[in-house]
Steps between C-alpha positions, in 0.01 A plus 500: 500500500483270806672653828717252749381502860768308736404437827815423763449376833769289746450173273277595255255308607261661649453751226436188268155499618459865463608471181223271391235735662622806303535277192138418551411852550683645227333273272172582674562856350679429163824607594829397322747446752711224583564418901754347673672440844862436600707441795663831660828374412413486134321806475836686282570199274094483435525867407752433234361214355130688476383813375308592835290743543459558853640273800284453816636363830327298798461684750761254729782658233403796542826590694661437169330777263794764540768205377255374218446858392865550437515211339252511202351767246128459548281611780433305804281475796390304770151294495271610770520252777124489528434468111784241562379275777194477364599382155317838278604447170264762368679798741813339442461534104338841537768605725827355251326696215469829694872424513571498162534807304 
């Protein structure tokens, strides 16, 4: 069964790029996921439209993990900022799958 990934950042589009990386990477490995990234302000209305299976935040959001968490019924985390600034798809992936239970 594929898992959702959504990645949120300020505008969502910085994320779109990491998205593509961990796309890459997940089908590097044979992995059945499906990845995508929102705006912060969309993150609740995303989570009722998809079946998610983990949300990851950019690391400049970060400040709003306690509000998110509240908010939705799947885990969350923030993105390393390193693994983040440098666009690493592969940790990234890794990381949103050590997420999911």
């Amino acid at each position: 069964m594929t898992k959702t990934i959504m990645l949120a950042c300020a505008g969502g589009m910085s994320t779109s790029l990491l998205v593509t990386k961990m796309r890459k990477a997940a089908e590097k490995r044979n992995i059945d996921v499906y990845i995508f990234a929102t705006a912060s302000a969309a993150i609740s209305e995303e989570a009722q439209r998809h079946n998610l299976a983990v949300i990851l935040l950019g690391p400049q959001i970060s400040f709003q993990y306690d509000n998110i968490v509240n908010e939705v019924d799947v885990p969350v985390d923030v993105i390393d900022m390193k693994d983040y600034g440098t666009m690493n798809g592969d940790k990234v992936l890794s990381f949103a799958l050590s997420k999911i239970s």
